[in-house]
mmCIF entry with sequence, helices, sheets and N, C-alpha, C, O atoms, coordinates in Angstrom:
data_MODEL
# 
_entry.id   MODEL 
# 
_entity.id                         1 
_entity.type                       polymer 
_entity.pdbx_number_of_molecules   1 
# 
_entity_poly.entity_id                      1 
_entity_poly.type                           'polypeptide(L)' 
_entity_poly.nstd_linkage                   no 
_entity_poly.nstd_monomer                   no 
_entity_poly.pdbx_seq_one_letter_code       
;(UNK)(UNK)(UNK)(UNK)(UNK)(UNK)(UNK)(UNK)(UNK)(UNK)(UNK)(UNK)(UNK)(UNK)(UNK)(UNK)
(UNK)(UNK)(UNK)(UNK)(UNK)(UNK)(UNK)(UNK)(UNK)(UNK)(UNK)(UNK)(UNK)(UNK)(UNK)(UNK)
(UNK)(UNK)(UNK)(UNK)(UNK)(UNK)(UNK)(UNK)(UNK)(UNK)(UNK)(UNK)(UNK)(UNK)(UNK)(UNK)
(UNK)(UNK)
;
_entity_poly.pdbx_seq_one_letter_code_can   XXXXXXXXXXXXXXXXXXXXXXXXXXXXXXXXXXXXXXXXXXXXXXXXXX 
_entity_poly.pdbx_strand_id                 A 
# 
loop_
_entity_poly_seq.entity_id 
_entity_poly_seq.num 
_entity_poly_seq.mon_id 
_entity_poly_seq.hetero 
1 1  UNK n 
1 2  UNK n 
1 3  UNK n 
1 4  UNK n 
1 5  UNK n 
1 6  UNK n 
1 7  UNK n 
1 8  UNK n 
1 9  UNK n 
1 10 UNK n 
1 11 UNK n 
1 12 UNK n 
1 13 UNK n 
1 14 UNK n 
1 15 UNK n 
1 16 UNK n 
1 17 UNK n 
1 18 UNK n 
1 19 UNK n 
1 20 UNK n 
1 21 UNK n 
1 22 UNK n 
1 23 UNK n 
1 24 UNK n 
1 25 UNK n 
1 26 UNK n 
1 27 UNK n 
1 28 UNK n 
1 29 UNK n 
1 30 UNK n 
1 31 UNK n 
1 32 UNK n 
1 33 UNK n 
1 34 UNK n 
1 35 UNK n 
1 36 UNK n 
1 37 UNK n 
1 38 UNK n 
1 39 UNK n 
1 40 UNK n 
1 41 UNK n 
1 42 UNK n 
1 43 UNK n 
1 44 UNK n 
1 45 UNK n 
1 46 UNK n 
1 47 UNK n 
1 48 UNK n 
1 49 UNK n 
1 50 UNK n 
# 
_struct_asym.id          A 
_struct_asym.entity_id   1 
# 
_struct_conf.conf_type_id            HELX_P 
_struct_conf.id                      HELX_P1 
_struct_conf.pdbx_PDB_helix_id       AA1 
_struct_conf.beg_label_comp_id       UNK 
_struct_conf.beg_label_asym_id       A 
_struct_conf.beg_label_seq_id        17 
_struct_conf.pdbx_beg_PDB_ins_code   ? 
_struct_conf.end_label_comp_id       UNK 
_struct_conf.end_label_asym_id       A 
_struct_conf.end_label_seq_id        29 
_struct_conf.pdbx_end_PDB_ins_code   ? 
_struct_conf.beg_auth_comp_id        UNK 
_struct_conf.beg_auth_asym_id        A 
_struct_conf.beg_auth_seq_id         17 
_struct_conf.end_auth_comp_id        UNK 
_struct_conf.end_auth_asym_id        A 
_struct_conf.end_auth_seq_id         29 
_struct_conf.pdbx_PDB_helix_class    1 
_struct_conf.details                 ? 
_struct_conf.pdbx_PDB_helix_length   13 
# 
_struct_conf_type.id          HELX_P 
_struct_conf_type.criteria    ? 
_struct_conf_type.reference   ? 
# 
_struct_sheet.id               AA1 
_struct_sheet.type             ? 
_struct_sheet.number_strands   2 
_struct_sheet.details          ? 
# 
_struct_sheet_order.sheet_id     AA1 
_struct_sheet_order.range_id_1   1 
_struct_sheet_order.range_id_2   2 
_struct_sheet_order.offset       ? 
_struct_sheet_order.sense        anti-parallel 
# 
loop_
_struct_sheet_range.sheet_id 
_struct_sheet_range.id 
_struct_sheet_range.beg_label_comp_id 
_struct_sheet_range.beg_label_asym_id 
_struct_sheet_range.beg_label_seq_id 
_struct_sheet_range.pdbx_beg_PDB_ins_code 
_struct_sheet_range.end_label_comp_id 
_struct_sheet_range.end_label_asym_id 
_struct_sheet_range.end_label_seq_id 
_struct_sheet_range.pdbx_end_PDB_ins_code 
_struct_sheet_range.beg_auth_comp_id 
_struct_sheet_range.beg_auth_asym_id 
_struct_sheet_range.beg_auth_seq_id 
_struct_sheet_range.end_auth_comp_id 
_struct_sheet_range.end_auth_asym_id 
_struct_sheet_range.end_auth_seq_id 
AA1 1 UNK A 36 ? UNK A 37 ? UNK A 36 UNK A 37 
AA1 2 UNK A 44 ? UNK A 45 ? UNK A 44 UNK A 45 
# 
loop_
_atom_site.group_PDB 
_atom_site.id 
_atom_site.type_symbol 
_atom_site.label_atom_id 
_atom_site.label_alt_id 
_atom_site.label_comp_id 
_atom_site.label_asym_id 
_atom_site.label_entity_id 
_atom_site.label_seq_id 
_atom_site.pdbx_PDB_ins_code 
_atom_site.Cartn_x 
_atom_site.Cartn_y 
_atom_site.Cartn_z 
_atom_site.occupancy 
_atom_site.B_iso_or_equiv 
_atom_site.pdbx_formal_charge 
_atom_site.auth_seq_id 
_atom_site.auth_comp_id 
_atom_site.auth_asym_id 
_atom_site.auth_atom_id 
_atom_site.pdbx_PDB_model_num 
ATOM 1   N N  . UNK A 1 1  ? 29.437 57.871 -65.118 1.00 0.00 ? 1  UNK A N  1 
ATOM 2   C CA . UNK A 1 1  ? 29.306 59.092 -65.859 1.00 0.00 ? 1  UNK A CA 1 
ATOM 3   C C  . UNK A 1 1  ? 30.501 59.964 -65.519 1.00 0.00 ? 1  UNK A C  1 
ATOM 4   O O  . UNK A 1 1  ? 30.732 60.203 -64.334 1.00 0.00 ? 1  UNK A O  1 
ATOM 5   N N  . UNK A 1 2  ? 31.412 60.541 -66.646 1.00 0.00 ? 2  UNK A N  1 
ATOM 6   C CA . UNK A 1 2  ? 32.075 61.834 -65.982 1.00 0.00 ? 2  UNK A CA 1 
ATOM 7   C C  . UNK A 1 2  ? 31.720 62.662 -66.944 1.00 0.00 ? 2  UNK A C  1 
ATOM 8   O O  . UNK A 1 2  ? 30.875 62.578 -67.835 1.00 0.00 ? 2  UNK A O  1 
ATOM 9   N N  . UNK A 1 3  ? 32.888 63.909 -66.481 1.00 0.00 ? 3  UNK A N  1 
ATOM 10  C CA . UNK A 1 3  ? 32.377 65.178 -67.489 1.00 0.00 ? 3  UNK A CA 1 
ATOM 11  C C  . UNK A 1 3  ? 33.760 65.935 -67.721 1.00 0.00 ? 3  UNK A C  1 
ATOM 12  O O  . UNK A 1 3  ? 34.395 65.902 -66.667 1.00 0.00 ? 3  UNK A O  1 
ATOM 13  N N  . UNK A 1 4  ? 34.338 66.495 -68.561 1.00 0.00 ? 4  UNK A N  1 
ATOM 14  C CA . UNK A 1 4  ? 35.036 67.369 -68.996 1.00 0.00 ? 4  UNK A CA 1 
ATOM 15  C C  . UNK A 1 4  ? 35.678 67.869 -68.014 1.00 0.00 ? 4  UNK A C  1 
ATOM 16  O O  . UNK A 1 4  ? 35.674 69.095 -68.125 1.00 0.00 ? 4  UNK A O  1 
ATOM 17  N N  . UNK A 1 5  ? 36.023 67.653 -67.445 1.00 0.00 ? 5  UNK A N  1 
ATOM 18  C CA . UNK A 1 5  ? 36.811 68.967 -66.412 1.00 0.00 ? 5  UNK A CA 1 
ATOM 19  C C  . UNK A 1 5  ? 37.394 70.259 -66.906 1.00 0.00 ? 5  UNK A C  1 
ATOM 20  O O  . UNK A 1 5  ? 38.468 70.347 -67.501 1.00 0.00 ? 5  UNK A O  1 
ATOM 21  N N  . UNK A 1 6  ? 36.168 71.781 -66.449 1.00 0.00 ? 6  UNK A N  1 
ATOM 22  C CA . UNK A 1 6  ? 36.189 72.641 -66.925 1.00 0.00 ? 6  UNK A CA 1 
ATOM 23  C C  . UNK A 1 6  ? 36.679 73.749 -65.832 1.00 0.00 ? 6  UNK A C  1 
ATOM 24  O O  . UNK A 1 6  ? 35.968 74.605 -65.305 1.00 0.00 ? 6  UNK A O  1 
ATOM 25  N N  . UNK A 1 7  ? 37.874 73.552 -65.653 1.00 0.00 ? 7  UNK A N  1 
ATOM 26  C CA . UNK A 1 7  ? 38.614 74.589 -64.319 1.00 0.00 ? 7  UNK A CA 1 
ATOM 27  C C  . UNK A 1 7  ? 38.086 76.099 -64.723 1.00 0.00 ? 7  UNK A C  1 
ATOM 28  O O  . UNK A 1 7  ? 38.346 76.395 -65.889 1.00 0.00 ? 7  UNK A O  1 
ATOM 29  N N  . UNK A 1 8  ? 37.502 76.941 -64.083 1.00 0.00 ? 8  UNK A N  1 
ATOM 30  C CA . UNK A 1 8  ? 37.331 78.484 -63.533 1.00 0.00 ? 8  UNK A CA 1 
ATOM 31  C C  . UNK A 1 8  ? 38.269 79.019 -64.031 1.00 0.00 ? 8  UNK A C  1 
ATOM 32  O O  . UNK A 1 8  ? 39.354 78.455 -63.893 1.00 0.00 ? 8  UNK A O  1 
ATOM 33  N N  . UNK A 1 9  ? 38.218 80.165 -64.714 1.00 0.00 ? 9  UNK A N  1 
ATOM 34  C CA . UNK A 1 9  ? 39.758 81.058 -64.779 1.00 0.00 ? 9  UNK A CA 1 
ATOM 35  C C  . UNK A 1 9  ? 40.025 81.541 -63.203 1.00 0.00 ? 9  UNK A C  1 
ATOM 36  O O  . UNK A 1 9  ? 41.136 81.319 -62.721 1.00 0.00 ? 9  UNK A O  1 
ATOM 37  N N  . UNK A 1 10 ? 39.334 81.987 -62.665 1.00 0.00 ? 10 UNK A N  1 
ATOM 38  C CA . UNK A 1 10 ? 39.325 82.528 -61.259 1.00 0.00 ? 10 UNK A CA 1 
ATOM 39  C C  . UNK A 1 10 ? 38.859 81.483 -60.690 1.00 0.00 ? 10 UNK A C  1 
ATOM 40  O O  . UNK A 1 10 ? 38.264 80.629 -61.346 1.00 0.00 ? 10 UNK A O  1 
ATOM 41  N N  . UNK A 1 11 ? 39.103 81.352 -59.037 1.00 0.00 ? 11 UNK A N  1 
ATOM 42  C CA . UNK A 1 11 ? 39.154 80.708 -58.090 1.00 0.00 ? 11 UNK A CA 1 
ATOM 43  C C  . UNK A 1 11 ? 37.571 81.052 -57.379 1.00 0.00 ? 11 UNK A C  1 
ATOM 44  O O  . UNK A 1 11 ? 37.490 82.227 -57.021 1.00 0.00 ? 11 UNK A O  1 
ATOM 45  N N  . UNK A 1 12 ? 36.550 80.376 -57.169 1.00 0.00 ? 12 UNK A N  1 
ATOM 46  C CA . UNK A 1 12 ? 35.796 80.332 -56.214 1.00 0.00 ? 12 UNK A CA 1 
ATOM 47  C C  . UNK A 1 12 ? 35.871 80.268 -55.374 1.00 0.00 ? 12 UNK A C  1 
ATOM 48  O O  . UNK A 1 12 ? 36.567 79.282 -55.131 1.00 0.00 ? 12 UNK A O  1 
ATOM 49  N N  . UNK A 1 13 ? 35.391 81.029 -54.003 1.00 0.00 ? 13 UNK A N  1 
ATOM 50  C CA . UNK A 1 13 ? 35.564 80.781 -52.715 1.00 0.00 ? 13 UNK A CA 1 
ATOM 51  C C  . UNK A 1 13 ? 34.428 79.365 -52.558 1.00 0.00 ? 13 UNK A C  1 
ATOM 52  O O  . UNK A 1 13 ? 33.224 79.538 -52.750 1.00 0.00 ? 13 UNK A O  1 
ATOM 53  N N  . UNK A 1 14 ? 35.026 77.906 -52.167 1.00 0.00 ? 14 UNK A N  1 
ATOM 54  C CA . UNK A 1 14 ? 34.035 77.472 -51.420 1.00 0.00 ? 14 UNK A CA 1 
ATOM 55  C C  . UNK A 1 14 ? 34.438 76.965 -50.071 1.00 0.00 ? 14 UNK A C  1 
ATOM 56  O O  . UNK A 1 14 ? 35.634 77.038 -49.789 1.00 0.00 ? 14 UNK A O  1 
ATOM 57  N N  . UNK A 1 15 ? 33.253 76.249 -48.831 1.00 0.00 ? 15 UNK A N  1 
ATOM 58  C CA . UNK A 1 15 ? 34.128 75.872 -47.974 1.00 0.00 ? 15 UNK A CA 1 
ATOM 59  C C  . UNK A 1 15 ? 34.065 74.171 -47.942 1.00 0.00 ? 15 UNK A C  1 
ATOM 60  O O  . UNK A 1 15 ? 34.057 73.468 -46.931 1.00 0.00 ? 15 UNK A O  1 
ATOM 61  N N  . UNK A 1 16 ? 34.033 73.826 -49.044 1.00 0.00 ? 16 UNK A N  1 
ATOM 62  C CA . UNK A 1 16 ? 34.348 72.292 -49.606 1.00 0.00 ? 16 UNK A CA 1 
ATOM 63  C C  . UNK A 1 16 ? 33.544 70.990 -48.519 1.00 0.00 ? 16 UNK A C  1 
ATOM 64  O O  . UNK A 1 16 ? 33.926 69.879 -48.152 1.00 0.00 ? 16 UNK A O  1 
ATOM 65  N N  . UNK A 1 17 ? 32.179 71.859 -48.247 1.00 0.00 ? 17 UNK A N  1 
ATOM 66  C CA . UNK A 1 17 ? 31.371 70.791 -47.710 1.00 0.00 ? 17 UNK A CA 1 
ATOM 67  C C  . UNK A 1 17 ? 30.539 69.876 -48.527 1.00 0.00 ? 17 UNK A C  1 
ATOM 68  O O  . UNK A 1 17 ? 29.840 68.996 -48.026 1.00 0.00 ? 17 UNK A O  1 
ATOM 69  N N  . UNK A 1 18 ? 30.607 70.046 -49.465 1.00 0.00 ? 18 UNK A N  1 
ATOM 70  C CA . UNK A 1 18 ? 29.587 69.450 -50.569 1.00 0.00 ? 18 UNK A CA 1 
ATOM 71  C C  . UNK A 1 18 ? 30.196 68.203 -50.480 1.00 0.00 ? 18 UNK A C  1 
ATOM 72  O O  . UNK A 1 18 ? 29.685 67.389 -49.711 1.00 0.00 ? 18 UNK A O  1 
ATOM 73  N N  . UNK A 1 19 ? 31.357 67.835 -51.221 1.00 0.00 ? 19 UNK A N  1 
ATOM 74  C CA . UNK A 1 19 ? 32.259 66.372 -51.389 1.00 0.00 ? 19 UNK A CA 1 
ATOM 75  C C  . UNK A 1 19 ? 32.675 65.356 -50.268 1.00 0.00 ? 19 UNK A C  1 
ATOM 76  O O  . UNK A 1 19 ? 32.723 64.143 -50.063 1.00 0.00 ? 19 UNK A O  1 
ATOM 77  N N  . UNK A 1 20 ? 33.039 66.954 -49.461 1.00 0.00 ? 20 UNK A N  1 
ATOM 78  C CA . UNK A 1 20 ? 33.298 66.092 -47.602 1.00 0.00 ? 20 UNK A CA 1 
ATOM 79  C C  . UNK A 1 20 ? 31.958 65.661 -46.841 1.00 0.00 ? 20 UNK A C  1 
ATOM 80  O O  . UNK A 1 20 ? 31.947 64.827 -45.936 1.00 0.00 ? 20 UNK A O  1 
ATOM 81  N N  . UNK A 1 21 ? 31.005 66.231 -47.246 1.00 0.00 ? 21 UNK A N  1 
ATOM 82  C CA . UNK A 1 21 ? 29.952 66.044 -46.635 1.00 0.00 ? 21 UNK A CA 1 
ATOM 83  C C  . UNK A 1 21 ? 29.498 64.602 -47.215 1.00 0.00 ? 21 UNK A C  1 
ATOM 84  O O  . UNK A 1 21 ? 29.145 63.808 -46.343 1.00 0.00 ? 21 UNK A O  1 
ATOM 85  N N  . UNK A 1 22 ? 29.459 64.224 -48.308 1.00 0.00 ? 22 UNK A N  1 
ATOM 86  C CA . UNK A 1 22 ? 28.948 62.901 -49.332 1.00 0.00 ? 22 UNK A CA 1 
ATOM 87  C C  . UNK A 1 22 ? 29.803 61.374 -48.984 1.00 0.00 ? 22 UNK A C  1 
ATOM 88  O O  . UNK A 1 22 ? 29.404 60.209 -48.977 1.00 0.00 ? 22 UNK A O  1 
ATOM 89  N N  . UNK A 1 23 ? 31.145 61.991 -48.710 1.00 0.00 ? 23 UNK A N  1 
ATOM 90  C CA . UNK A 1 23 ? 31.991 60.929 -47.901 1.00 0.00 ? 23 UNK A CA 1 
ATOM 91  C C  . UNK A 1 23 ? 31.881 60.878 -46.562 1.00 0.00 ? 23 UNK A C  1 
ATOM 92  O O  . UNK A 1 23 ? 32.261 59.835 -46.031 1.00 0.00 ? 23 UNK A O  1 
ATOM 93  N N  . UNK A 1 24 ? 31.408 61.840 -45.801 1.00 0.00 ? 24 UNK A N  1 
ATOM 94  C CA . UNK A 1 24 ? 31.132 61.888 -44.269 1.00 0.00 ? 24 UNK A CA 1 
ATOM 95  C C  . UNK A 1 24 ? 29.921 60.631 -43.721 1.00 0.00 ? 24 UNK A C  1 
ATOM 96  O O  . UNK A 1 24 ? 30.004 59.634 -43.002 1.00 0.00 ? 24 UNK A O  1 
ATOM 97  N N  . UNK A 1 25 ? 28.622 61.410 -44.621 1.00 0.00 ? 25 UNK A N  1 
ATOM 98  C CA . UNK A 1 25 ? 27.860 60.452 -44.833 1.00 0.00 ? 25 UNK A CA 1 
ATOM 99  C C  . UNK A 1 25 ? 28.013 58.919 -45.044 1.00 0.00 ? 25 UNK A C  1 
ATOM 100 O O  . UNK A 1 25 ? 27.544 58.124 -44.229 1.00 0.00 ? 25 UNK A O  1 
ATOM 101 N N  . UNK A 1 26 ? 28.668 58.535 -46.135 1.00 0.00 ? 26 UNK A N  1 
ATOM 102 C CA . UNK A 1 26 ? 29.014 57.361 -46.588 1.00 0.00 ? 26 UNK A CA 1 
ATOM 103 C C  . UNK A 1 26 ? 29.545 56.356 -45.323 1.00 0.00 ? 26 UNK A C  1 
ATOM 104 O O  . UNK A 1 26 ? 29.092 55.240 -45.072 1.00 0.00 ? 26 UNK A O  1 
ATOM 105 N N  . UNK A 1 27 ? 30.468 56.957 -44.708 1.00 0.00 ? 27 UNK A N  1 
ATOM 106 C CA . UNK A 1 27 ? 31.179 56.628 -43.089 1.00 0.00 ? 27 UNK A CA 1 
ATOM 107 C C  . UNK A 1 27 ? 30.484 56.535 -42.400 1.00 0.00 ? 27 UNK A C  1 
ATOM 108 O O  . UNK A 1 27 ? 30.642 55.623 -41.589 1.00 0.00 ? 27 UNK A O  1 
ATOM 109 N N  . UNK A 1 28 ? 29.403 57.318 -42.291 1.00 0.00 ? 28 UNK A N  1 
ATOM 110 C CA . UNK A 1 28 ? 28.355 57.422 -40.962 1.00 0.00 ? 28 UNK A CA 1 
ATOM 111 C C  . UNK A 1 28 ? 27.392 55.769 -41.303 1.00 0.00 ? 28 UNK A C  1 
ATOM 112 O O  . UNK A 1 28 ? 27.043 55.092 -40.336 1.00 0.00 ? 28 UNK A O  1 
ATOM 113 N N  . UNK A 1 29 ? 27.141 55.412 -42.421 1.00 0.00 ? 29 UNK A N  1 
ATOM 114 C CA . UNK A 1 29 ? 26.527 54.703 -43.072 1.00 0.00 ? 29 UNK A CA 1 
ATOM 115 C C  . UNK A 1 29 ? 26.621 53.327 -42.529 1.00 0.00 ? 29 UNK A C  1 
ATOM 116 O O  . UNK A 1 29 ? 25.793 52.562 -42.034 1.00 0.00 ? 29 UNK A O  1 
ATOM 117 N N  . UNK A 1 30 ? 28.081 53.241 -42.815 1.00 0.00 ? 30 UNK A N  1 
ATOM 118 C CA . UNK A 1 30 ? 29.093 52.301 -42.639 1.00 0.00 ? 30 UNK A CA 1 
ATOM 119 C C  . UNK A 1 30 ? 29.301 51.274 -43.977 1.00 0.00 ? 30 UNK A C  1 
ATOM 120 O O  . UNK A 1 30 ? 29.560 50.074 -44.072 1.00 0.00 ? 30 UNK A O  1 
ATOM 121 N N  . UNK A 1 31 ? 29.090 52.201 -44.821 1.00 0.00 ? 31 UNK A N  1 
ATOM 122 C CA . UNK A 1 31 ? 29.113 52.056 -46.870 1.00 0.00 ? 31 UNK A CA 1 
ATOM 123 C C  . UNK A 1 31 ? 30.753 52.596 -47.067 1.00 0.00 ? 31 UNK A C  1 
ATOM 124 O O  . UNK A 1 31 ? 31.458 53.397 -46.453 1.00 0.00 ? 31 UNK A O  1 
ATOM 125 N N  . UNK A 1 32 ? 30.970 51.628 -48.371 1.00 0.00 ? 32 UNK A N  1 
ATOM 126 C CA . UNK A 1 32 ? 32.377 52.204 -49.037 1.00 0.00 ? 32 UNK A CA 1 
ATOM 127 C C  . UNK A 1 32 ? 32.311 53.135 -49.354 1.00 0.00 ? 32 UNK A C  1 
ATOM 128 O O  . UNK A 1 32 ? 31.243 53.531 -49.821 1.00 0.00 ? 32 UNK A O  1 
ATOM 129 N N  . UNK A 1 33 ? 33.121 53.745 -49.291 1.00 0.00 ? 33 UNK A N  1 
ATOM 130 C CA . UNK A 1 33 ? 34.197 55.284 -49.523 1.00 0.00 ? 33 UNK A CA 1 
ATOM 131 C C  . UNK A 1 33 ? 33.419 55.216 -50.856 1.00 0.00 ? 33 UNK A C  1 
ATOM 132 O O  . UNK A 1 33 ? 33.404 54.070 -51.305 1.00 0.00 ? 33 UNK A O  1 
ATOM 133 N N  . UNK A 1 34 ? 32.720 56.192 -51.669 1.00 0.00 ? 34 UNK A N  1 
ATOM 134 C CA . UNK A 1 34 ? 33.145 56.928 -52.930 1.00 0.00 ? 34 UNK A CA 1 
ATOM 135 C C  . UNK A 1 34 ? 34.402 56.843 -53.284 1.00 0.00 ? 34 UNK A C  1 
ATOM 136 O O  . UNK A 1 34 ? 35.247 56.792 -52.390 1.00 0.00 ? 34 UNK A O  1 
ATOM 137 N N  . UNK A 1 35 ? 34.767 56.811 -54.542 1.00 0.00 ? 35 UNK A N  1 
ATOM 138 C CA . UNK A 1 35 ? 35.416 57.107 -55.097 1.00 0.00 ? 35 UNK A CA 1 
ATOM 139 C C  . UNK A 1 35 ? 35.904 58.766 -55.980 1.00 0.00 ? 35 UNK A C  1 
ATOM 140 O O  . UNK A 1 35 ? 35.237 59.210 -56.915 1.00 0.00 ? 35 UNK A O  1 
ATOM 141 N N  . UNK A 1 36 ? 36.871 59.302 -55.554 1.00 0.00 ? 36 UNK A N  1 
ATOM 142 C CA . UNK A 1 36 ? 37.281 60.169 -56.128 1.00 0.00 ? 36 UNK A CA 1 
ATOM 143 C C  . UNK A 1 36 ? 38.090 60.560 -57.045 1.00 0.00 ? 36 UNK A C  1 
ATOM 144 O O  . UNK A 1 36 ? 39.241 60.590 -56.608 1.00 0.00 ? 36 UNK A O  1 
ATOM 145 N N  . UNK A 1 37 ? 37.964 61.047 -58.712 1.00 0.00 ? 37 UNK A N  1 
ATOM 146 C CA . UNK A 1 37 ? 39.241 60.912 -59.373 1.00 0.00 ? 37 UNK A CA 1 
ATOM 147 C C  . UNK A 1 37 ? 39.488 61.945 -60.192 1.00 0.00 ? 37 UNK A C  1 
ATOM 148 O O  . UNK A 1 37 ? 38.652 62.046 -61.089 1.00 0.00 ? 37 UNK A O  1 
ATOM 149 N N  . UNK A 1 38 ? 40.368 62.772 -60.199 1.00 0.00 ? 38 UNK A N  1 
ATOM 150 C CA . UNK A 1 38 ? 40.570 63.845 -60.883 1.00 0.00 ? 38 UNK A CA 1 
ATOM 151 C C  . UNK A 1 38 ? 42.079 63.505 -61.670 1.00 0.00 ? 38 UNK A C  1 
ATOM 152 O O  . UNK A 1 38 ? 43.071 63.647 -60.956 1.00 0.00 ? 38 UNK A O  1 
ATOM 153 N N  . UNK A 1 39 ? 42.275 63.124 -62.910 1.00 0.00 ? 39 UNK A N  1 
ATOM 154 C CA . UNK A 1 39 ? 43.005 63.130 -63.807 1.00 0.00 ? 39 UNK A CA 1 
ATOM 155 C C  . UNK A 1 39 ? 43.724 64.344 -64.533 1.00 0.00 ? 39 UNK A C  1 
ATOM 156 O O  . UNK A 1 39 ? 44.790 64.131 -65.109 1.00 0.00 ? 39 UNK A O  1 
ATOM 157 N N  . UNK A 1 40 ? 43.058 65.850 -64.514 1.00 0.00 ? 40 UNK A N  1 
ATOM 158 C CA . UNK A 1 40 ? 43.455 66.740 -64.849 1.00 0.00 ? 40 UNK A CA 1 
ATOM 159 C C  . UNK A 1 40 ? 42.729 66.789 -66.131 1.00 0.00 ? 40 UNK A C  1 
ATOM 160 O O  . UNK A 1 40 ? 43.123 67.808 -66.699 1.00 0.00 ? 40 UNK A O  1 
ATOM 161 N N  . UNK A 1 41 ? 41.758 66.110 -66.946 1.00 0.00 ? 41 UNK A N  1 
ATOM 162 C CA . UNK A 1 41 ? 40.982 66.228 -68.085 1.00 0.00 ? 41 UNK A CA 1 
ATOM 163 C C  . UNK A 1 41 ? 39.639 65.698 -67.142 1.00 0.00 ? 41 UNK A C  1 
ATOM 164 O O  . UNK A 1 41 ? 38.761 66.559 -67.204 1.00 0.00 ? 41 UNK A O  1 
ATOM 165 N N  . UNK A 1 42 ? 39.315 64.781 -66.471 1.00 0.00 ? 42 UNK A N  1 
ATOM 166 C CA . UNK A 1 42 ? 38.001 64.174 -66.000 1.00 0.00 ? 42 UNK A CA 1 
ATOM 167 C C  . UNK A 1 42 ? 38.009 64.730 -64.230 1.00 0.00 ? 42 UNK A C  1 
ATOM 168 O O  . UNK A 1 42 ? 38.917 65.196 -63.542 1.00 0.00 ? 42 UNK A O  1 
ATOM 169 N N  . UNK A 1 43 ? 36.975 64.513 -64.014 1.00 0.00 ? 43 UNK A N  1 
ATOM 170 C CA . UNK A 1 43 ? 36.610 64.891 -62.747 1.00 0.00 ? 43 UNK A CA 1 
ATOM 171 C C  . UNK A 1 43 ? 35.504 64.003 -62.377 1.00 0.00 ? 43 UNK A C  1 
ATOM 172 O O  . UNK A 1 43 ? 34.323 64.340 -62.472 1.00 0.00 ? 43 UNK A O  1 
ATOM 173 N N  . UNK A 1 44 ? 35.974 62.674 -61.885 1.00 0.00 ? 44 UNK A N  1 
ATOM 174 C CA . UNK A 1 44 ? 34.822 62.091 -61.727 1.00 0.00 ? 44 UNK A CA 1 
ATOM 175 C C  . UNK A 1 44 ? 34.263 61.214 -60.145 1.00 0.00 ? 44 UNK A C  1 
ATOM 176 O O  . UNK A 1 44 ? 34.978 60.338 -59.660 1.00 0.00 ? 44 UNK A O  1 
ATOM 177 N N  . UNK A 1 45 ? 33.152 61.548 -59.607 1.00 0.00 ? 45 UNK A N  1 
ATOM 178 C CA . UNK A 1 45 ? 33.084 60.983 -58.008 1.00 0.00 ? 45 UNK A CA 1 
ATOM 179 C C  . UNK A 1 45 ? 31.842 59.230 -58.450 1.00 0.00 ? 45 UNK A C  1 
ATOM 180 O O  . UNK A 1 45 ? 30.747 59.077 -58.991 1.00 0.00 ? 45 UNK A O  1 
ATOM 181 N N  . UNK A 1 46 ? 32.888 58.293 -57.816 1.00 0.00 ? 46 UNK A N  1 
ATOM 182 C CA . UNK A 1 46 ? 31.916 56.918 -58.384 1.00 0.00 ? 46 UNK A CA 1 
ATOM 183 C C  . UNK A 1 46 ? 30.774 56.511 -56.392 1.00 0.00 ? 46 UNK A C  1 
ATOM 184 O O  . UNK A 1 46 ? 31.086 56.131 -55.263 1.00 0.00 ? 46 UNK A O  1 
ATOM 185 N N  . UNK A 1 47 ? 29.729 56.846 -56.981 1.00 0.00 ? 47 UNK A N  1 
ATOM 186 C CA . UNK A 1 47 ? 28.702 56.428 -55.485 1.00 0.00 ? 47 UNK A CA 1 
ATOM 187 C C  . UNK A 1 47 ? 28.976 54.965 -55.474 1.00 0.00 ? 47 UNK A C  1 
ATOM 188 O O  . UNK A 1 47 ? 29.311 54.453 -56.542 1.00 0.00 ? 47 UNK A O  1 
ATOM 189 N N  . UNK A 1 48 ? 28.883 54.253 -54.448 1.00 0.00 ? 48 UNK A N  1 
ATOM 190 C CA . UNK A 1 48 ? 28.416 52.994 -54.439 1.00 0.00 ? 48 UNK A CA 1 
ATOM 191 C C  . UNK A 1 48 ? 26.690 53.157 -53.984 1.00 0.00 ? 48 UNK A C  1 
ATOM 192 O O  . UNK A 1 48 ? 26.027 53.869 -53.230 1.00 0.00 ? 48 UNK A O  1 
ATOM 193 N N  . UNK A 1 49 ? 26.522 52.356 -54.669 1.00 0.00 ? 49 UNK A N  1 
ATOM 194 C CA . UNK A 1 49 ? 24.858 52.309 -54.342 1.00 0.00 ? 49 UNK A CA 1 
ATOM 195 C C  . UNK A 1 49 ? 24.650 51.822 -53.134 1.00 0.00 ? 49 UNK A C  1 
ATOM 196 O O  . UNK A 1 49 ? 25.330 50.971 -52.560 1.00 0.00 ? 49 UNK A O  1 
ATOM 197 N N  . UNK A 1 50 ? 23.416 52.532 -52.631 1.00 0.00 ? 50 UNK A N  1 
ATOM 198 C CA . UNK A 1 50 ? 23.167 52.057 -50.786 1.00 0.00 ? 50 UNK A CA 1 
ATOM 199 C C  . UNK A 1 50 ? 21.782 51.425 -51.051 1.00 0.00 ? 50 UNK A C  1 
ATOM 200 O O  . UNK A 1 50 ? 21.141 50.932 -50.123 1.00 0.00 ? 50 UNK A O  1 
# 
């Protein structure tokens, strides 16, 4: 599944645990890396299934 990549006019403060946290996990697991891909039109993160 992806989706549109719809950039903010303004900048959100976040402190980018959401994505790091999903790959942290994945490591802790001892599961493949997610995949991450931002093209500049798509924004898309691929799970491997556990």
């Amino acid at each position: 599944m992806s989706n549109n990549l719809q950039r903010k006019p303004s900048r959100i403060l976040s402190n980018g645990i959401g994505l790091s946290n999903i790959l942290t996990k994945y490591k802790m697991l001892g599961q493949p890396i997610p995949t991450v891909e931002d093209n500049g039109e798509e924004f898309r993160v691929i799970l491997p299934l556990l």
